[in-house]
C-alpha positions, 0 to 999 in steps of 0.5 A: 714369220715374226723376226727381229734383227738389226738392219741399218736404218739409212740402206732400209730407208733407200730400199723402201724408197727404191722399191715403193714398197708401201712397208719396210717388210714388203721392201725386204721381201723384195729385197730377198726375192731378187737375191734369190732370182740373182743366185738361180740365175747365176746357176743356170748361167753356170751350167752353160746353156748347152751351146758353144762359144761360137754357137752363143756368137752366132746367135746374136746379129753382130750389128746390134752388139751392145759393146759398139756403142759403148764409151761413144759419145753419141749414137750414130745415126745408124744407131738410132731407132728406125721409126719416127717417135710417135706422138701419143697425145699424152696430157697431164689431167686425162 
């Protein structure tokens, strides 16, 4: 569908960019697409998953509780990931 309207120049030049969409139509699209998946999910969210407060709690292990790692500094060793990071042999001209 062909539409003209007034957009500001700056926001569609940051949307493209953010995107990497290849045209301004394909960045708006997007743009669209994601408001869309955004209010569907509220929806769903809003219509409760069919579990009680102390049932969503117990589905997630407490030591992995996001919010204890917030405002921290630092992570504490506990905090990190478990496995040495691997080293891939990654070089620049494959």
């Amino acid at each position: 569908m062909k539409l003209t309207i007034n957009l500001d120049d700056a926001l569609l030049d940051r949307v493209v960019a953010i995107t990497g969409a290849s045209t301004k139509t394909e960045a708006i699209t997007m743009a669209l697409r994601e408001v869309d998946r955004k209010a569907r999910l509220i929806e769903v969210l809003k219509g409760g998953l069919g579990a009680t407060t102390t049932e969503l709690k117990s589905m997630f292990d407490e030591n992995s509780a996001p919010e204890r790692f917030r405002n921290t500094p630092s992570l504490e060793p506990s905090a990190r990931v478990a496995e040495t990071p691997a080293n891939y042999n990654v070089t620049a001209n494959p």
